[in-house]
C-alpha positions in Angstrom: 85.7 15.1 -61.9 85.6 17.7 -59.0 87.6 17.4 -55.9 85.9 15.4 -52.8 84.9 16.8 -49.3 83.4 15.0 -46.5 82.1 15.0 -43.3 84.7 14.3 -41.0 84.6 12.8 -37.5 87.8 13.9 -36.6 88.1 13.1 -32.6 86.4 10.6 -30.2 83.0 11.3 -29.4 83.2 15.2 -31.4 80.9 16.6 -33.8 81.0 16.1 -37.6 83.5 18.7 -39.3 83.0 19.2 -43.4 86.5 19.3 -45.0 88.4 18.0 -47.8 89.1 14.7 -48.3 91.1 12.6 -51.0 89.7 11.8 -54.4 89.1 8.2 -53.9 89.7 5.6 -57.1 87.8 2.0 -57.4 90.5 -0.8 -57.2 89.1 -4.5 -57.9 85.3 -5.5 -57.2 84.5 -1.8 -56.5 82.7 1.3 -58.0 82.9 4.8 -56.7 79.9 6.7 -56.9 79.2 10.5 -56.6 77.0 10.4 -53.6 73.5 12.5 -53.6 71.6 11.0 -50.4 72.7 9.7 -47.7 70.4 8.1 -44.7 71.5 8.2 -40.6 71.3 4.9 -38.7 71.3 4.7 -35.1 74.8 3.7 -35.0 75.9 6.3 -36.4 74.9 8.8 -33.7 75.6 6.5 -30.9 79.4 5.9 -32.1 79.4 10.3 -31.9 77.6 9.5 -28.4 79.3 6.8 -26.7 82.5 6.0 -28.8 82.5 2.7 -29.0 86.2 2.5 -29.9 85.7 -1.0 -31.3 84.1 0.2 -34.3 86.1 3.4 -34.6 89.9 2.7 -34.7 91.6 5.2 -35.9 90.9 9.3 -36.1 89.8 11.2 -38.1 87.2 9.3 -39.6 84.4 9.6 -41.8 80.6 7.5 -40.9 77.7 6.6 -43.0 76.9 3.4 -44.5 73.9 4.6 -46.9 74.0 6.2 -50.1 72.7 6.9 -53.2 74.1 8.5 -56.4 75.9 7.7 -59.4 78.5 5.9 -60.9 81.8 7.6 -62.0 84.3 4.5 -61.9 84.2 0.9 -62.1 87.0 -1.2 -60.9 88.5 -4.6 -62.5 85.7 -7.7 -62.5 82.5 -5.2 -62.0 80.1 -6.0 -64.3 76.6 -5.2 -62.3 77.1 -1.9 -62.7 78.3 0.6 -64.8 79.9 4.1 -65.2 76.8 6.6 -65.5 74.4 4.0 -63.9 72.4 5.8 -60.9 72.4 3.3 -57.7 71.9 2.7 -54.0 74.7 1.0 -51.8 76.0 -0.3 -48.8 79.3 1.2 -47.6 81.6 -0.9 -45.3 83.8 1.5 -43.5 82.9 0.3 -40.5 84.1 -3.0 -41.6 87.4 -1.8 -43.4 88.3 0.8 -41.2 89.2 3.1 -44.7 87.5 6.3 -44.7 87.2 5.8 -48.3 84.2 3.4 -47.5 82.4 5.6 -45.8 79.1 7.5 -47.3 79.1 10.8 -45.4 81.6 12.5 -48.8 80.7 13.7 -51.6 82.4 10.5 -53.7 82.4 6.6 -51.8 83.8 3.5 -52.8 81.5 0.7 -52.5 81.9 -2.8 -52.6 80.0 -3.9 -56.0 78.4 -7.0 -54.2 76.8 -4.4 -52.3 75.6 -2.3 -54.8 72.1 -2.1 -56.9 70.9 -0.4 -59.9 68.0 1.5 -59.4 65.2 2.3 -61.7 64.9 6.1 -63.2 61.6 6.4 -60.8 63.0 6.3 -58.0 64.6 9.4 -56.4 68.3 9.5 -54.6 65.9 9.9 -51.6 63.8 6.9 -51.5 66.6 4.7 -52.8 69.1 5.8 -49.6 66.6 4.0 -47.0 67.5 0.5 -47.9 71.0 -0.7 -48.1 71.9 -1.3 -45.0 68.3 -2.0 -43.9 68.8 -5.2 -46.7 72.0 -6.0 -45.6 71.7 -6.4 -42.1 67.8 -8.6 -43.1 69.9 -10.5 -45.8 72.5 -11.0 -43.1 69.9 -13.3 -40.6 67.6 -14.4 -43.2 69.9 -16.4 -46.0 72.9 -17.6 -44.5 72.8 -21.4 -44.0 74.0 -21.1 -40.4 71.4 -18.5 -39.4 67.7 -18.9 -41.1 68.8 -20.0 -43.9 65.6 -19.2 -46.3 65.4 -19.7 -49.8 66.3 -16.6 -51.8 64.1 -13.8 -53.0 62.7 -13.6 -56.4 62.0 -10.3 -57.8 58.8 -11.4 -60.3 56.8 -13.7 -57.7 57.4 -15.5 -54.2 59.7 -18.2 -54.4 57.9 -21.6 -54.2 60.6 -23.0 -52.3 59.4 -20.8 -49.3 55.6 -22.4 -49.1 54.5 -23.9 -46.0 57.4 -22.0 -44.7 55.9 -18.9 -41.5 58.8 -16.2 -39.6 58.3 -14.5 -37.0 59.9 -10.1 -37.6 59.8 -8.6 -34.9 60.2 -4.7 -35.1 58.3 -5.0 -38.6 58.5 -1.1 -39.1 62.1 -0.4 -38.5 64.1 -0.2 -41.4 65.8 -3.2 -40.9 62.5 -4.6 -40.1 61.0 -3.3 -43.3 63.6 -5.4 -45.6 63.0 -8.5 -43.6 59.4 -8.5 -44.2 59.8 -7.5 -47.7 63.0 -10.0 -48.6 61.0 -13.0 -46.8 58.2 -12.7 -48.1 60.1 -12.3 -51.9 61.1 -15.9 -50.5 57.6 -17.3 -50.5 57.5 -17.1 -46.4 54.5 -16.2 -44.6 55.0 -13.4 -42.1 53.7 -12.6 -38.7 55.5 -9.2 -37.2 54.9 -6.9 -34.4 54.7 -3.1 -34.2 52.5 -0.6 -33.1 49.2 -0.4 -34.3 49.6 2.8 -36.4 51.8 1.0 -38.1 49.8 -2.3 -39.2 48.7 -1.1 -42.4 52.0 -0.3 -43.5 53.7 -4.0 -42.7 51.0 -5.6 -44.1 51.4 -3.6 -47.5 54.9 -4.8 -47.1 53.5 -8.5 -47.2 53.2 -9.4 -43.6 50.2 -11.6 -43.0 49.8 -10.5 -39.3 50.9 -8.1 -37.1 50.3 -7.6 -33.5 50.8 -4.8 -31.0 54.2 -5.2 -29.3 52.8 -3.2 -26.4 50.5 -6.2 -26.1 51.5 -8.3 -22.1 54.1 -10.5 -23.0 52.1 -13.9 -22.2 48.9 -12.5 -24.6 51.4 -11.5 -27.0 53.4 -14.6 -27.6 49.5 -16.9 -27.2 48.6 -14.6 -30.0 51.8 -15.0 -32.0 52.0 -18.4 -31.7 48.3 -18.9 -33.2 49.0 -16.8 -36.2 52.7 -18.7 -36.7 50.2 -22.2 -36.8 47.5 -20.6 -38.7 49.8 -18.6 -41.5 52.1 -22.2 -42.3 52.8 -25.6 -41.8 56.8 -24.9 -40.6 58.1 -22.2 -38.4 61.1 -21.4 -40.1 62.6 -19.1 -37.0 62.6 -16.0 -35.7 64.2 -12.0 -37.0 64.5 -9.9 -34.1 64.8 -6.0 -35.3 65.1 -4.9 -32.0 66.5 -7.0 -30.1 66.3 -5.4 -26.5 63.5 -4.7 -24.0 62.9 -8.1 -23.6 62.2 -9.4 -27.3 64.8 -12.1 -28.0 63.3 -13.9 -25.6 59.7 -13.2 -26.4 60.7 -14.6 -29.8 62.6 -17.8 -28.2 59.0 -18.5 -26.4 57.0 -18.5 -29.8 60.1 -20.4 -31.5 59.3 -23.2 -28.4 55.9 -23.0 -28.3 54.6 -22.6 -32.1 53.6 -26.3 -33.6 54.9 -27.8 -30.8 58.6 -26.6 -30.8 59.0 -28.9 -34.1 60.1 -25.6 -35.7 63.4 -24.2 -36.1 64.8 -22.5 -32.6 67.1 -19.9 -34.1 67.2 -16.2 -33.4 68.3 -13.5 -35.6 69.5 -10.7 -33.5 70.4 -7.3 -34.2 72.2 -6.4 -30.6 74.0 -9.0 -28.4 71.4 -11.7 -27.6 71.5 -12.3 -24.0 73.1 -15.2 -22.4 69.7 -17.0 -20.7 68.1 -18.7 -23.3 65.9 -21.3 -22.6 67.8 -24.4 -23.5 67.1 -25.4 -27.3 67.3 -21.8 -28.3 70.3 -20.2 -30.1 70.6 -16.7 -30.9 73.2 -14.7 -32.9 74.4 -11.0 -33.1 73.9 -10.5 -37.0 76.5 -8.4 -39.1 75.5 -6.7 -42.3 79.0 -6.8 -43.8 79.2 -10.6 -43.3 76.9 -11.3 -46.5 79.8 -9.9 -48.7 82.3 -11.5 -46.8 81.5 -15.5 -45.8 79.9 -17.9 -48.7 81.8 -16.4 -51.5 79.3 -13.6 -51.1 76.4 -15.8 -52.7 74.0 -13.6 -50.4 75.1 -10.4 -51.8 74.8 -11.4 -55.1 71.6 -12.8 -54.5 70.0 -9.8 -52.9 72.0 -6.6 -54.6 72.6 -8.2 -57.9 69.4 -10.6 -58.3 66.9 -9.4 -56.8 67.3 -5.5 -55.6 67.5 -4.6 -58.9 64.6 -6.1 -61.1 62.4 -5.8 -57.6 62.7 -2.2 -58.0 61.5 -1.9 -61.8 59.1 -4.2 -61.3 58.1 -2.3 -57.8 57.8 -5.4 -55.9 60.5 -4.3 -53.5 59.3 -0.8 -51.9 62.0 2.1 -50.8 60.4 1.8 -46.9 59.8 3.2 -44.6 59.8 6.5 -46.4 62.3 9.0 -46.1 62.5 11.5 -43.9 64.7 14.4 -45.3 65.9 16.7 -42.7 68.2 18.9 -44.7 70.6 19.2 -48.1 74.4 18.9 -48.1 77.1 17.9 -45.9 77.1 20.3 -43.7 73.3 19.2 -42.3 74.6 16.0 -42.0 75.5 16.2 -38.2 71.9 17.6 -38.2 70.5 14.3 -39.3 72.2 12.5 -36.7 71.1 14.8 -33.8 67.3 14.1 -35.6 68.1 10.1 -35.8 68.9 10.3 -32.1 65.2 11.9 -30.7 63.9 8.7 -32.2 61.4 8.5 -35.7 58.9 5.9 -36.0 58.1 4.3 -39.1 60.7 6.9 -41.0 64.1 7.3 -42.5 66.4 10.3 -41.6 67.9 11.3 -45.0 70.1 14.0 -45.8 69.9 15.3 -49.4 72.4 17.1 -52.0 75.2 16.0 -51.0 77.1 17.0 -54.1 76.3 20.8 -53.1 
């Protein structure tokens, strides 16, 4: 095994740095995996922007949640994967605070509940697009205190999920993306928003309506509302992608207002909901990690071990939305976040090669 180097974030608020770093081993429930892809999330570049010293406690560092590579080591009790086996996964460094858990290196631990096999068709940079785009969907969608929908299956929509509408808005994010595609896995009808050059794309995802989110706010929640009633019999709450400029509560006024406000009045959030809710509605701040760490981690292993992988081979799960590779190695890393941070739409920033 050759020796390991990384992208370090080595002060507050400074720009990436490649250097060694330790050859990591996989203790209990983990796998290390020689990383070739990587993707950039937005907090990745806004943790180099802003700080946010709550997420980043101790320097230097190394960020990255994404990856996508192979399996050099298993650790005692993993038996989803195995040594050789290529695979996407979710890194929890954030979570941990151990460098070790980080993706942006040339080998990362990973928490097996948060890892996937992944079919020989699919390239290190498709697969690097979804883990934390899953996670974070899995994270609002399954949980029996949040949405609490029955799980994905991989071969057809789960019956259980019939009758069953959600509202996604943000349906062409990434994180957007899994929750269209996980929900309606779950035999739920969909309704999202996004812009209109992205319709065709959602809807391939299995969305059953999509509306402009540019739409006035009173047309757009009339409009919502009518395809919630006409897609369902239930409205089985609301995934917010976004979550600012307005659309938690633009979701809590079709969770009111669809059949009646006889559905459920929950909000998935990806950002701090605000405070002023109309009364009735409650809204969370969803964590990705949290779906390995509460309910024995029954929605990891129903997403990474159950589903992610025989969705894949069977290509009823898509790598979306597509990759946008911006560079090869470590050293364009810091690149991909100064690309993440002008914005993409409908896109992935991916780094490739990472193993040189």
């Amino acid at each position: 095994m050759s020796s390991n180097s990384a992208a370090w974030y080595k002060e507050r608020l400074a720009q990436l740095e490649v250097d060694d770093a330790p050859m990591w081993t996989a203790e209990k429930g983990e796998v290390l995996v020689t990383v070739h892809s990587v993707s950039i999330q937005p907090v990745d570049w806004k943790i180099q922007t802003y700080g946010f010293d709550q997420m980043v406690k101790q320097y230097p560092f190394i960020l990255g949640t994404d990856v996508a590579g192979e399996v050099v080591e298993v650790g005692e009790g993993v038996s989803n994967v195995k040594k050789g086996d290529r695979v996407l996964g979710h890194c929890k460094g954030l979570g941990t605070g151990e460098p070790k858990h980080s993706a942006f290196q040339r080998f990362a631990v990973i928490d097996a509940y948060l890892a996937s096999s992944i079919p020989d068709s699919l390239s290190f940079d498709e697969a690097t697009v979804l883990p934390l785009g899953l996670s974070t969907a899995a994270s609002g969608l399954y949980p029996k205190d949040k949405l609490a929908l029955p799980y994905p299956h991989a071969d057809s929509p789960n019956p259980q999920g019939k009758g069953k509408v959600v509202l996604v808005y943000g349906g062409s994010s990434s994180v957007g993306a899994s929750a269209i595609q996980l929900a309606a896995a779950s035999g739920v009808r969909v309704v999202t928003t996004c812009s209109p050059a992205n319709f065709d794309l959602v809807k391939s995802l299995g969305a059953a309506a999509a509306f402009d989110y540019r739409t006035p706010k009173d047309d757009l929640v009339s409009s919502l509302v009518a395809a919630v009633e006409k897609e369902g019999s239930e409205f089985a709450g609301a995934f917010d992608a976004i979550s600012e400029h307005g659309s938690v509560e633009l979701c809590a006024q079709v969770a009111l207002k669809a059949f009646g406000g006889s559905g459920k009045k929950y909000i998935a959030a990806t950002l701090p909901p605000p405070q002023d809710l109309p009364e009735g509605i409650s809204s969370e701040w969803v964590f990705a990690i949290d779906i390995a760490l509460k309910e024995d981690a029954a929605v990891a292993r129903a997403v990474y071990h159950d589903f992610v992988p025989a969705a894949l081979k069977a290509h009823s799960l898509q790598a979306k939305p597509d990759p946008l590779v911006v560079g090869s190695g470590l050293e364009n890393v810091q690149k991909g976040l100064d690309r993440q941070k002008e914005g993409v739409s409908a896109k992935k920033v991916v780094v490739t090669g990472i193993q040189g």
